[in-house]
BATORZA-726062 format. One record per residue: x, y, z of N, C-alpha, C in turn. Coordinates in steps of 0.02 Angstrom, whole numbers, padded with zeros to 5 digits, always signed. Each point is the difference from the previous one (the first is absolute). Example, Ala and Ser with C-alpha at 12.3 -4.5 7.8 and 13.67 -1.06 7.14 Angstrom:
<rs>
+00660-00284+00390-00045+00059+00000+00045+00060+00000-00018+00053-00036+00042+00059+00003-00039+00055+00037
</rs>
This chain:
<rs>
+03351+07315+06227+00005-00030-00066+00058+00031-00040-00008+00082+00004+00078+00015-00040+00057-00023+00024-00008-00020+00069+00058-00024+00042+00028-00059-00043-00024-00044+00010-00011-00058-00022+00038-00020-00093-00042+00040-00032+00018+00023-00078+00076+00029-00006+00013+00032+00037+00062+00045+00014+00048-00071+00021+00001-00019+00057+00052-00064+00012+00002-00054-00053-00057-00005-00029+00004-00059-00048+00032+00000-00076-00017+00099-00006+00056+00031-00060+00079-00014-00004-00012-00018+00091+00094+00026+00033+00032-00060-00023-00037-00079+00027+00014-00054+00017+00020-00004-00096-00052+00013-00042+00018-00009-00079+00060+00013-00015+00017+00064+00010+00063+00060-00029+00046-00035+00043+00011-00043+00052+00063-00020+00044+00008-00056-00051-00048-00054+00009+00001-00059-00033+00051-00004-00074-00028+00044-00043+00031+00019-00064+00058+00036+00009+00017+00034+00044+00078+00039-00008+00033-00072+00033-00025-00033+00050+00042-00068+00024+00014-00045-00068-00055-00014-00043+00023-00034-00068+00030+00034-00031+00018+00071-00026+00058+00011-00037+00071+00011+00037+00017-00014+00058+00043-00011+00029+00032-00066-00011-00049-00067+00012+00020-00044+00000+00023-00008-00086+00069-00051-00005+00050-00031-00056-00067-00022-00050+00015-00016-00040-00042-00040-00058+00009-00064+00007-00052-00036+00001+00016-00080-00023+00048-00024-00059+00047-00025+00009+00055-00023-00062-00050-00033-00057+00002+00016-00062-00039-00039-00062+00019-00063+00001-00033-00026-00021+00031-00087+00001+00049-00008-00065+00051-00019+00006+00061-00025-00054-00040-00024-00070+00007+00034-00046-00023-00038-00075+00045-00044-00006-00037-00047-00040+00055-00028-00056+00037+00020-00058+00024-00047-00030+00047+00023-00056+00022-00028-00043-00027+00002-00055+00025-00046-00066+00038+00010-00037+00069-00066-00027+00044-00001-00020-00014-00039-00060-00004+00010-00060+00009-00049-00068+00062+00012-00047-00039-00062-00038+00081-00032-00031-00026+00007-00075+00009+00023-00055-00016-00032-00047+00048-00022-00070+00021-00055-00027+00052-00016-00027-00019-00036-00055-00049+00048-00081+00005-00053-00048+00059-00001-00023+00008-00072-00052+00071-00016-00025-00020-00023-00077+00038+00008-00032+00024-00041-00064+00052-00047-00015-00008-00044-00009+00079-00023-00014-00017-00022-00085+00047+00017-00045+00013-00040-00059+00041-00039-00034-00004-00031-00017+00047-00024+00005+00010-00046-00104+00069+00003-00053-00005-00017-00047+00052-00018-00044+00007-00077-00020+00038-00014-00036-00030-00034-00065+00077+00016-00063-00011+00005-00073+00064-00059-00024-00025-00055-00027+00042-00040-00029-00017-00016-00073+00063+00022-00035-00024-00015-00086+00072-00026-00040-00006-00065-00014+00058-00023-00028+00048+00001+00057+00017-00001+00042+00050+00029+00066+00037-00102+00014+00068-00012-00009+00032-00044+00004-00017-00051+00070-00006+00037+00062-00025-00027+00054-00066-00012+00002-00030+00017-00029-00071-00019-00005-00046+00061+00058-00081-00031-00005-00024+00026+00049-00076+00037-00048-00027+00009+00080-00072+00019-00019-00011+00055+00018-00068+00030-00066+00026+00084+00018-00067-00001+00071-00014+00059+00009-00034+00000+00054-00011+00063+00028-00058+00017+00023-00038+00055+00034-00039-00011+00064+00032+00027+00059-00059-00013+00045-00015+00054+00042-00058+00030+00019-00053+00052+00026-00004-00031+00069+00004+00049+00046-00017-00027+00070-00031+00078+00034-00059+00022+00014-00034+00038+00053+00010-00014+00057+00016+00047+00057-00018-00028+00047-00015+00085+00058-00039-00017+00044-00006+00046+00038-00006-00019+00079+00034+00004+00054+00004+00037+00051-00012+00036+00069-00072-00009+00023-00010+00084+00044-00011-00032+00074+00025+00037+00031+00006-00009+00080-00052+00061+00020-00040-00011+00016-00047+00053+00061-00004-00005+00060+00035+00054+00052-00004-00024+00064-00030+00031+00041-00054+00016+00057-00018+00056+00030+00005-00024+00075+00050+00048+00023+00025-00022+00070-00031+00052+00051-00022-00039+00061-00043+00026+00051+00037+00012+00065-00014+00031+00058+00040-00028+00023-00022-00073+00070-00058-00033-00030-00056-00057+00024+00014-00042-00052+00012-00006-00054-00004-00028-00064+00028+00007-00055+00024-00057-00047+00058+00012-00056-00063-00023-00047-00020+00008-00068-00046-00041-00051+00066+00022-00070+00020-00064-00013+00041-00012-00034-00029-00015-00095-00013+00044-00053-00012-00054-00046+00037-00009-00046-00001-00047-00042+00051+00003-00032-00019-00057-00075+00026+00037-00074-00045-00024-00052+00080-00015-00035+00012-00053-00022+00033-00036-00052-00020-00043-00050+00028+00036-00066-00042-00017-00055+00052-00031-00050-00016-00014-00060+00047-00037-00039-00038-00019-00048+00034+00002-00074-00023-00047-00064+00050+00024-00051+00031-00036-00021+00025-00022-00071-00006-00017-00052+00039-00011-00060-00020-00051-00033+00065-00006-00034+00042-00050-00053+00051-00001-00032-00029-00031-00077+00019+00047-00028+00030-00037-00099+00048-00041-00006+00001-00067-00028+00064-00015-00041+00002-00014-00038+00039+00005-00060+00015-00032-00063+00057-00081-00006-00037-00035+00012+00012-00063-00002+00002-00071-00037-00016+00042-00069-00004-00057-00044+00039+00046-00061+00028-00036-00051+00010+00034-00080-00054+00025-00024+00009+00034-00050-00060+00004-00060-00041+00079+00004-00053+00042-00014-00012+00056-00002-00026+00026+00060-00030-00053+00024-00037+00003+00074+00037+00031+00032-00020+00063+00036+00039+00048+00057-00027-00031+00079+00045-00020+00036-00021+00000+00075-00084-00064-00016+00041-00060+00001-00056-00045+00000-00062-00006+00049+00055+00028+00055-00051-00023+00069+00000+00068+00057-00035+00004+00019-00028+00058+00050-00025-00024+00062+00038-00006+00054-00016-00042+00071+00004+00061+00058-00054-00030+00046+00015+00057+00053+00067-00012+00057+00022+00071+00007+00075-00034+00039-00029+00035+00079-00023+00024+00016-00043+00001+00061-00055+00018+00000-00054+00014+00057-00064+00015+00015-00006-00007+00084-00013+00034+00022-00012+00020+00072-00049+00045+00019-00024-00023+00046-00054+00051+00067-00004-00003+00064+00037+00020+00023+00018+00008+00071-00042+00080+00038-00042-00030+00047-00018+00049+00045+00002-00020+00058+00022+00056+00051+00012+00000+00077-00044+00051+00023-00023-00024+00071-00031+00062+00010+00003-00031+00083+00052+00028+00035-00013-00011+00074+00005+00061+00060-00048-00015+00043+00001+00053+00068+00046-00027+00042+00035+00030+00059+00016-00037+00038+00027+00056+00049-00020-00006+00072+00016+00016+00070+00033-00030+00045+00035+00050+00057+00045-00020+00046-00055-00002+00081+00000-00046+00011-00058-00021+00056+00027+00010+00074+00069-00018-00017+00035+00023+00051+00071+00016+00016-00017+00069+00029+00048+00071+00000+00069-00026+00035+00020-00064+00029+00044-00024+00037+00041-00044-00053-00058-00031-00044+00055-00021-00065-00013+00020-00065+00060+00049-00012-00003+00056-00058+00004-00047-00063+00014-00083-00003+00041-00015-00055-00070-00041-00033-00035-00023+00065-00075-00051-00015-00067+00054-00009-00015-00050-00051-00086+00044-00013-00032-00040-00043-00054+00005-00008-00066-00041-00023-00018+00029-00065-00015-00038-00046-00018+00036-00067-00072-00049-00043-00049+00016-00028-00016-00017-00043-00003+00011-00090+00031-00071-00038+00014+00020-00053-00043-00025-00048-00001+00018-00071-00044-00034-00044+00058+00033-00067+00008-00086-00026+00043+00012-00065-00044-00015-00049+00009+00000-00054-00025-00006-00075+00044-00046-00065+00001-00051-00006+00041-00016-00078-00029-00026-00048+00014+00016-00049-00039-00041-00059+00052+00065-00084-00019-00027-00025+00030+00030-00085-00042+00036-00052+00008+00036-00045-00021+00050-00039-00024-00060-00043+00016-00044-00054-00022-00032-00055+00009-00087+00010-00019-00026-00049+00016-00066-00002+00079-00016-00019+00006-00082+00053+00041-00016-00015+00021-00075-00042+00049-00012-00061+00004-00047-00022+00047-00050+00002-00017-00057-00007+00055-00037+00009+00009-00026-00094+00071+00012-00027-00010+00003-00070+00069-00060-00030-00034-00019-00045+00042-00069-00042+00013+00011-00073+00068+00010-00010-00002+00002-00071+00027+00079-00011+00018+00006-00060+00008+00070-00022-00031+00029-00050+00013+00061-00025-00046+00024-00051-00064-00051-00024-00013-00004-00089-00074-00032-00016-00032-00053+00036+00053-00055+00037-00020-00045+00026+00015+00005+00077-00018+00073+00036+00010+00003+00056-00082-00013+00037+00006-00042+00055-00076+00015+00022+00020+00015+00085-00061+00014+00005+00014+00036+00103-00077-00024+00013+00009-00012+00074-00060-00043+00031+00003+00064+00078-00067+00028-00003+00004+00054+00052+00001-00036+00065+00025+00005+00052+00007-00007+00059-00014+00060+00061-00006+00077-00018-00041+00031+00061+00014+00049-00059-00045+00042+00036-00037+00059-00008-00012+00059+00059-00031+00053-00020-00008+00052+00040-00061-00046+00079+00018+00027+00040-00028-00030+00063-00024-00086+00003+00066-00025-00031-00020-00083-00010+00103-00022-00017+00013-00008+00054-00004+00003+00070+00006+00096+00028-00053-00012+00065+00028+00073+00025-00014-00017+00084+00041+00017+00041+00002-00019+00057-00010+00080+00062-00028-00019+00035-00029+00062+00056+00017-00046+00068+00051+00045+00009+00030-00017+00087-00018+00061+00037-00030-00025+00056-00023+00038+00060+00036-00014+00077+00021+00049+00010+00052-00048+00081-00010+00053+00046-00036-00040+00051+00043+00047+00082+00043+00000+00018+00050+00011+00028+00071-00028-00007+00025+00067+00032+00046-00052+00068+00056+00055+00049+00068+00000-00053+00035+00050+00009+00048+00020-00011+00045+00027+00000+00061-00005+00012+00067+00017+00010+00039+00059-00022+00013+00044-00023-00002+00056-00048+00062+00052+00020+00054-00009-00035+00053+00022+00004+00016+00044-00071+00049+00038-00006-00024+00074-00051+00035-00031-00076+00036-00040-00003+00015-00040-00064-00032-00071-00017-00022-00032+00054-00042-00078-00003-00061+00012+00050-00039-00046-00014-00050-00048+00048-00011-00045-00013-00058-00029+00046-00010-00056+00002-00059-00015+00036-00064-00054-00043-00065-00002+00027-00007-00046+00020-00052-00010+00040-00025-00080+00028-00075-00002+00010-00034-00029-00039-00093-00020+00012-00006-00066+00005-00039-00024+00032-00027-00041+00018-00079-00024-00014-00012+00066-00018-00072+00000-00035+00000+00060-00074+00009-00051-00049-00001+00027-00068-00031-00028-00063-00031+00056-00043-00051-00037-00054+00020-00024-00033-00001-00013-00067+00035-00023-00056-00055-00030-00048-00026+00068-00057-00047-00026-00037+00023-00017-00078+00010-00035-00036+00025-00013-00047-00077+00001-00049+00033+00017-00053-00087+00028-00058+00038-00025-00059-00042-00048-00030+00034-00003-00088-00084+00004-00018+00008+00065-00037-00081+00022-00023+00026-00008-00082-00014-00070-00027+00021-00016-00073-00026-00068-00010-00047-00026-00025-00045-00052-00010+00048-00052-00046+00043+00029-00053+00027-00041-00025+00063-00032+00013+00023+00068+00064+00064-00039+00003-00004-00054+00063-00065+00005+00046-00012-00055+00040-00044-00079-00067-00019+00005-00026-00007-00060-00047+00061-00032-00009+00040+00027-00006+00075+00008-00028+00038-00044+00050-00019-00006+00057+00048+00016+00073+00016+00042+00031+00003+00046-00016+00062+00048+00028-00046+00033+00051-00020-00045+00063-00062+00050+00061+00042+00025+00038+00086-00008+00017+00034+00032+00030-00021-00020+00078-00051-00041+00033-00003-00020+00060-00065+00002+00013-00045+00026-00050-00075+00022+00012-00025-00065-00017-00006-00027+00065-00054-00067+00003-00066+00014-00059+00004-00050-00021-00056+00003-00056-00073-00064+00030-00043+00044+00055-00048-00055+00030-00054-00031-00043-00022+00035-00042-00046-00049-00051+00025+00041-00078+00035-00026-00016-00002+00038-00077-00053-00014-00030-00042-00048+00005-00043-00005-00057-00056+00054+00022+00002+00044+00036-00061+00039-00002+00019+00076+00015+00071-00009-00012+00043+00076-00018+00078-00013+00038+00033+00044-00052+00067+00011+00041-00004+00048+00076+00038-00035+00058+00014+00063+00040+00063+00029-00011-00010+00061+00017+00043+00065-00018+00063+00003+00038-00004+00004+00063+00021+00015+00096+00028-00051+00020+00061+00003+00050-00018-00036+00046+00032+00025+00037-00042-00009+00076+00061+00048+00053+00026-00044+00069+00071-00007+00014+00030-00026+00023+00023+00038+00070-00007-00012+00050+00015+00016+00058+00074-00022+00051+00033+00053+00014+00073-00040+00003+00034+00062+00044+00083-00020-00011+00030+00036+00043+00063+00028-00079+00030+00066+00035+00036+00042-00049+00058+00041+00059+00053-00031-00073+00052+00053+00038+00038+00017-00070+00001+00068+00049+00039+00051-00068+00047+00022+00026+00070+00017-00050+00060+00033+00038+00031+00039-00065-00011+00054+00013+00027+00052-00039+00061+00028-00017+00055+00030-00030+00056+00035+00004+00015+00047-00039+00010+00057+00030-00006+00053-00059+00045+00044+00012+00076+00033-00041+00037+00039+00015+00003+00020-00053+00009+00065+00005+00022+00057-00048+00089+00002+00011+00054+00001-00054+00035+00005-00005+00066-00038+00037-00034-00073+00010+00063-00049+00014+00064+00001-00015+00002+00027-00020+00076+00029-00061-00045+00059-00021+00071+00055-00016-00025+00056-00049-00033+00001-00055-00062+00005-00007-00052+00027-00041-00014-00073-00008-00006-00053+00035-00014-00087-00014-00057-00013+00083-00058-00008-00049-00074-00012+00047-00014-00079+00000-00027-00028+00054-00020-00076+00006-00056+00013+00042-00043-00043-00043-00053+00001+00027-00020-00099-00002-00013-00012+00049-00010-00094+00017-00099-00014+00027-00023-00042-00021-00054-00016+00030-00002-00073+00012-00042-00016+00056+00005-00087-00004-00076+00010+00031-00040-00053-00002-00072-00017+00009-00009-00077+00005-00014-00018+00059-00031-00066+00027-00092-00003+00004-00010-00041-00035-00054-00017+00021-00038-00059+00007-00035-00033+00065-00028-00068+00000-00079-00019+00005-00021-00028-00040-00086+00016+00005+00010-00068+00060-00052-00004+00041-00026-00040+00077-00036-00057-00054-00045+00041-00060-00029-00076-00028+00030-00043-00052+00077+00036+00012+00025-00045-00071+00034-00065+00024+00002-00015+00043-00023-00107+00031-00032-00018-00036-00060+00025+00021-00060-00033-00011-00034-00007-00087+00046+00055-00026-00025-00006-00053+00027-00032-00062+00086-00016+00042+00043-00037-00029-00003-00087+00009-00037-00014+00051-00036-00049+00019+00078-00076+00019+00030+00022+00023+00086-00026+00019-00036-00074+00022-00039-00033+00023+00009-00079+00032-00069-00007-00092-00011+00001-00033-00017-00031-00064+00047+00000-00042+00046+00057-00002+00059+00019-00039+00033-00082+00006+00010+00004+00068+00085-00055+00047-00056-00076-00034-00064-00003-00002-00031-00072-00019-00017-00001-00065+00021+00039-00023-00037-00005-00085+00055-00035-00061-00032-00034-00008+00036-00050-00061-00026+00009-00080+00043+00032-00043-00029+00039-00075-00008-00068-00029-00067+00016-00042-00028-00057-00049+00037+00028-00071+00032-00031-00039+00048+00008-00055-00054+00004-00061-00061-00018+00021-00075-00008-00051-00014+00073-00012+00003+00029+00093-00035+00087-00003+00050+00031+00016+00029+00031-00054+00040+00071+00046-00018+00045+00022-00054+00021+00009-00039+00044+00042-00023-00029+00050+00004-00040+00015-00008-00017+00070+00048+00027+00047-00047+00016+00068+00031+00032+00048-00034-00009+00070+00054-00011+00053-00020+00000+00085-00087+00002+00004-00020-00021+00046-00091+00017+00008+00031+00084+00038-00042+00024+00019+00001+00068+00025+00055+00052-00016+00038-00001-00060+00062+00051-00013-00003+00024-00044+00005+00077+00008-00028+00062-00056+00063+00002-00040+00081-00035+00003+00061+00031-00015-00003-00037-00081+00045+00041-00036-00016-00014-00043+00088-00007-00004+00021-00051-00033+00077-00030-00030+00042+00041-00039+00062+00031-00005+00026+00025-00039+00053-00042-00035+00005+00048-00053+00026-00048-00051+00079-00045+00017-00002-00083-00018+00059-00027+00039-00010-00017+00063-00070+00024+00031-00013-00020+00095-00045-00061-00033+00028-00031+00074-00066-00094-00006-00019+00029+00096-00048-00024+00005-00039-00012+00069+00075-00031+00043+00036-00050+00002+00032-00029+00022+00041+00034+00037+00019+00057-00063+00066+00053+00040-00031+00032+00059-00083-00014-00009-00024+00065+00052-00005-00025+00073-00007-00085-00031-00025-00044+00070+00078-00023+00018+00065+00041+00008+00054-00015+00021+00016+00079+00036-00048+00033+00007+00015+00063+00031+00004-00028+00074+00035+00015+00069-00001+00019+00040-00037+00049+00027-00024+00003+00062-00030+00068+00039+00003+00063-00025+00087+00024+00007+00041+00046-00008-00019+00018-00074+00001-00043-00057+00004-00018-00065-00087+00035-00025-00036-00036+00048-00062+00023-00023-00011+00084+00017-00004+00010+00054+00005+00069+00027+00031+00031-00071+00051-00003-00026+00033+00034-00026-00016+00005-00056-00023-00033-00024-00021-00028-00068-00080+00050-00005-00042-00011+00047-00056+00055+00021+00011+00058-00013+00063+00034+00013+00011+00056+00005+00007+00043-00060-00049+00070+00021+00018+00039-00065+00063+00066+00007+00058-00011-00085+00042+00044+00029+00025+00053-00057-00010+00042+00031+00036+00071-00058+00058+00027+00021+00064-00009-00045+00051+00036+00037+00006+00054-00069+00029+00063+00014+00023+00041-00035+00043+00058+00010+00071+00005-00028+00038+00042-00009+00010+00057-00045+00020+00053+00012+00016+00080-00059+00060+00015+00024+00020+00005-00053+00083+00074+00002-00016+00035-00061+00032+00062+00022-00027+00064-00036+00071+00043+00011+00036+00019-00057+00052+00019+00013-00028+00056-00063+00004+00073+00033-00006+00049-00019+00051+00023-00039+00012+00024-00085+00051+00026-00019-00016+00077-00001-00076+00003+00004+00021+00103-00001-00109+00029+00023-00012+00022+00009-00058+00024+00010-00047-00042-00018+00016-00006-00068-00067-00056-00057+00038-00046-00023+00039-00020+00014+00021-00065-00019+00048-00061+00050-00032-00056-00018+00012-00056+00069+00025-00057-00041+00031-00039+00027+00014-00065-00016-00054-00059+00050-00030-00050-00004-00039-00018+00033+00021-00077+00003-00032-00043+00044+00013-00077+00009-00058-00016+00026-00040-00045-00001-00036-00035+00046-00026-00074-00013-00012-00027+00058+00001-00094+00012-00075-00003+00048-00043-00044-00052-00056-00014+00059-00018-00078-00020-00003-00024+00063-00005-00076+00021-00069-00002+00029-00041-00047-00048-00051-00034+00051+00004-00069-00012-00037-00037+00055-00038-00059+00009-00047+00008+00020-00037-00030-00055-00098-00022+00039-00011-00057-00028-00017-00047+00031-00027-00073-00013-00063+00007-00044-00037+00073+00019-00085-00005-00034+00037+00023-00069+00039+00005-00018+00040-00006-00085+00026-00039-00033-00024-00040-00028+00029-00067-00036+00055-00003-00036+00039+00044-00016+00039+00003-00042+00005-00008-00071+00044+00048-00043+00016-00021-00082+00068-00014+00007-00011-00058-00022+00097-00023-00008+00025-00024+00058+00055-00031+00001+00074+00003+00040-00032+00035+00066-00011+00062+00014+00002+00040+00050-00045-00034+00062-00064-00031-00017-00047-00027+00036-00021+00046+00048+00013+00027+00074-00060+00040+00026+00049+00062-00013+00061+00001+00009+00046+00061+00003-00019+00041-00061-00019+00078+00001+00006+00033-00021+00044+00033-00004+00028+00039-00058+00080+00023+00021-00003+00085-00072+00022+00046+00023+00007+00053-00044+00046+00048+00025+00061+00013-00060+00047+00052+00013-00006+00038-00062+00049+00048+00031-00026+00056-00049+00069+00040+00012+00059+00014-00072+00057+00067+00033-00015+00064-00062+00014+00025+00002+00011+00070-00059-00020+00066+00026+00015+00067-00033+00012+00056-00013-00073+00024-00012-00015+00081+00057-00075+00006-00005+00010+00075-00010-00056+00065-00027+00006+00053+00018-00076+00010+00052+00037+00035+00045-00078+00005+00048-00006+00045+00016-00038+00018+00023-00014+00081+00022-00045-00003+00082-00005+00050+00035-00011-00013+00059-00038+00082+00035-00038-00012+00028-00036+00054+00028-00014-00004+00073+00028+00017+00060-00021-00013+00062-00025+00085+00050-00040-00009+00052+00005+00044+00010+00044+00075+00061-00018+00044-00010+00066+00019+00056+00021-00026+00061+00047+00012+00019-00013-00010+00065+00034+00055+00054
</rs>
């Protein structure tokens, strides 16, 4: 038995001097997070009094903030990213004691990103698979306004999460170190106008309304395909940044909901102007007749379906905290009826002088 006890002490004490011999297992690679953070001011102000050329005086306030969060793996990139925005402008626009008659908002934005995305395979460094989920919608209400000072009136048209849209995409992609480029085939698209009055109003933005008389619905979610193509360079020219976005998107049920062979047979009664196609949720913008719609082509319709955001930035840096700025954003959405002239096109630019400040972390 001591025999025994004795070899089995031996076999222990070998075992263990063999494990501190052997290397250590390598730790597994952390990740590593990189952020961005960039609030801004811009102000911006002009003063006209008695002045031969004329002109209106004017004040306008613009916030805006910024932040890129990135935490890179080396299995996985999770990208997020928060762009914000709101304004507002003064002007003095009429004679008489009244300072700055009117007070309008000159932007409002909410932009959230939040995407993962992996390289599936090690043979192509440039392709990888991502799932994303965006966020848009605005800080306050918005008006559409007639008139100036005492006899100015404004008729609200959206509000905070009315319209607010939630895109969800699987989507392969292409991914090169200044652009990409996505492709899904299976993507959500929930559109929310949570505002009772401004759907009385019209303004459901695409949210089928199935029985109003026993409540408004809120939702509606559209199933479709999305492509996104990005561009982003730092310093195109010295101290001059461009940043480009474009966004396709096609819901699968917007045929059906546009209802195209009642459209092409429907003949308007001059008795009802509300009359419309049997089965078609679309609603006419201002200056559109059914007719123009039932002269679409294939190509025409497709396109016409389609939802589109394009948007451009230049950012020309004059010194640490201070930038000169530009930017152009284009949409079309049919589920928007339009105010005015413009009909589905949405359109907003924006140039002037910002101080910003910026916090990122080491690297």
């Amino acid at each position: 038995m001591k025999r025994i006890f004795i070899l089995c002490a031996a076999l222990v004490m070998s075992a263990a001097a063999m494990a501190q011999d052997e290397p250590a297992a390598p730790a597994a690679p952390a990740g590593k997070w990189e952020t961005s953070s960039t609030p801004a001011l811009k102000i911006s102000e002009f003063m006209f009094n008695n002045w031969s050329k004329t002109g209106n005086s004017q004040i306008d306030g613009t916030a805006t903030f910024f932040g890129n969060y990135k935490y890179t793996h080396p299995r996985y990139i999770w990208d997020n990213v928060v762009d914000l925005a709101y304004g507002y402008a003064w002007q003095d626009l009429a004679e008489g004691d009244t300072l700055f008659e009117t007070r309008r908002k000159s932007n409002d934005k909410i932009d959230l990103t939040s995407a993962i995305s992996w390289k599936p395979f090690s043979s192509l460094p440039d392709w990888g698979a991502s799932f994303t989920a965006n966020l848009k919608t605005q800080f306050g209400a918005g008006y559409e306004y007639d008139g100036i000072g005492a006899s100015q009136t404004q008729k609200m048209v959206s509000s905070f999460f009315a319209p607010a849209y939630l895109t969800t995409a699987l989507s392969f992609e292409y991914k090169k170190p200044d652009w990409s480029v996505s492709l899904s085939f299976l993507t959500g698209k929930t559109t929310f106008v949570c505002n009772d009055s401004l759907i009385s109003e019209g303004y459901t933005y695409g949210v089928i309304q199935t029985d109003p008389a026993n409540g408004y619905t809120h939702s509606y979610f559209g199933l479709g395909s999305y492509i996104k193509a990005q561009y982003l360079k730092k310093d195109i020219l010295p101290k001059l940044d461009l940043y480009a976005r474009l966004e396709l998107f096609y819901d699968y049920k917007k045929p059906g909901n546009m209802a195209w062979e009642s459209i092409a047979a429907f003949t308007p009664d001059p008795t009802n102007p509300d009359a419309r196609p049997d089965g078609c949720e679309y609603n006419l913008a201002d200056g559109e007749a059914w007719a123009d719609l039932a002269d679409l082509g294939w190509l025409g319709r497709r396109a016409f379906e389609t939802d589109l955001d394009f948007e451009v930035k230049l950012d020309y840096r004059f010194s640490e905290h201070i930038a000169a700025n530009f930017a152009l954003n284009l949409k079309w959405d049919t589920d928007f009826s339009g105010m005015g002239r413009w009909g589905h096109w949405q359109v907003y630019q924006m140039a002037g002088v910002q101080v910003y400040f910026s916090w990122k972390t080491s690297k």
